[in-house]
C-alpha positions as CSV (number, residue, x, y, z in Angstrom):
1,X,32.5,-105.2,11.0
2,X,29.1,-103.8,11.4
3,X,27.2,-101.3,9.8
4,X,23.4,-100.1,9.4
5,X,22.9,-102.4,7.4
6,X,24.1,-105.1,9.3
7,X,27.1,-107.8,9.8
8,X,30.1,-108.0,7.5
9,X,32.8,-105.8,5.8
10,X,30.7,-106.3,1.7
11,X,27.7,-105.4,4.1
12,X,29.5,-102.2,5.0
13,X,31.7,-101.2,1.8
14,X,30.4,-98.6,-0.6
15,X,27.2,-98.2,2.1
16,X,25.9,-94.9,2.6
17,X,25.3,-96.7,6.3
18,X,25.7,-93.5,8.6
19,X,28.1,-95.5,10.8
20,X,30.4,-98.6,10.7
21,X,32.0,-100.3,13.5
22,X,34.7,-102.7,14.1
23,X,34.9,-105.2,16.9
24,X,38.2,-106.4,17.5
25,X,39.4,-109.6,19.7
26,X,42.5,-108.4,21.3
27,X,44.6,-111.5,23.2
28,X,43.1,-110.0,26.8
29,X,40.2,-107.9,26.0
30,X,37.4,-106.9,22.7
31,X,37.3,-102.7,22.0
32,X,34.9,-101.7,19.5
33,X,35.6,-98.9,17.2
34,X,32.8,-96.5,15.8
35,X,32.7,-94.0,13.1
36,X,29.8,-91.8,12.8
37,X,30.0,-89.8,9.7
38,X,28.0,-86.4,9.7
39,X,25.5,-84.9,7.6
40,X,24.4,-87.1,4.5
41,X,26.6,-90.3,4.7
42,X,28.6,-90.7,1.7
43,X,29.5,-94.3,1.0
44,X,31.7,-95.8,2.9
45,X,35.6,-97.4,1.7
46,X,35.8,-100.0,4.2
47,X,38.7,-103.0,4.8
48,X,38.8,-105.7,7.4
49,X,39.6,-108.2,6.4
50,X,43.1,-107.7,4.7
51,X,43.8,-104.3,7.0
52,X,41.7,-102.5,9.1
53,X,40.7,-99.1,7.6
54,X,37.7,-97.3,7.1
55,X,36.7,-93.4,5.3
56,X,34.0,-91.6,3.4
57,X,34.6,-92.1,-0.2
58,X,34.7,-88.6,-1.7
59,X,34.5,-90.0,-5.8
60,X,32.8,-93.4,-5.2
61,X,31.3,-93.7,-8.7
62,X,32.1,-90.4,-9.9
63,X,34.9,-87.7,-9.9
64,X,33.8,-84.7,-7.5
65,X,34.3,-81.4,-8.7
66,X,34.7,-78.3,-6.4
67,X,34.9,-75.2,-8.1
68,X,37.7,-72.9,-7.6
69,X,37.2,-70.9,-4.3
70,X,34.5,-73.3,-3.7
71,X,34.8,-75.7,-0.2
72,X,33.5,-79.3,0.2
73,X,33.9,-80.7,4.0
74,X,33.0,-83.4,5.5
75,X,33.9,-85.4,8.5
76,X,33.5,-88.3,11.4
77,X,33.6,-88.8,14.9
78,X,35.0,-92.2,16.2
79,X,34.5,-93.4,19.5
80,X,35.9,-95.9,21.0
81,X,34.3,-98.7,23.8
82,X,36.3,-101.2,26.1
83,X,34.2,-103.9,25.0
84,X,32.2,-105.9,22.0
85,X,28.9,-103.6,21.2
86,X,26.3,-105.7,19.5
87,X,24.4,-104.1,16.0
88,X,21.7,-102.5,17.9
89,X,23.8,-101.3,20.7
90,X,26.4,-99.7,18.3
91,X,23.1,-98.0,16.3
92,X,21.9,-96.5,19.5
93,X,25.4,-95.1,20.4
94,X,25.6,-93.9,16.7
95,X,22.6,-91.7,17.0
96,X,23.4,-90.4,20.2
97,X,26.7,-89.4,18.5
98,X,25.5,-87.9,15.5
């Protein structure tokens, strides 16, 4: 697990890091998975260690109200490489993504 902030899935959970990524040893091959969240991050809910899984937290440390009629959207691209990215390589790609 990486993030902005660096290595590690306490590193990355409840950051407003504006990406995280997961590397993942496969028994043949390494992918690395990369969510880019858009606009102003909102912190991230992030597992690796039990399950893989990973989303903006929309109430992280308070309840989120949106008036009636009102909207609230938000959203993430993922992108996904065929091999290990390193923390400054996935950074890079994050930007270019965002």
């Amino acid at each position: 697990m990486l993030s902005a902030g660096g290595p590690g899935e306490t590193t990355a959970h409840g950051s407003t890091s504006p990406w995280v990524a997961y590397v993942q040893q496969h028994p043949t091959h390494t992918t690395t998975l990369l969510l880019v969240q858009h606009g102003d991050p909102l912190p991230w809910f992030v597992r690796a260690a039990e399950y893989p899984g990973a989303g903006p937290a929309l109430a992280w440390d308070t309840p989120r109200s949106i008036p009636a009629g009102g909207t609230f959207e938000t959203g993430l691209r993922a992108v996904l490489v065929d091999r290990a990215l390193g923390l400054d390589e996935a950074a890079a790609l994050a930007e270019r993504v965002r």
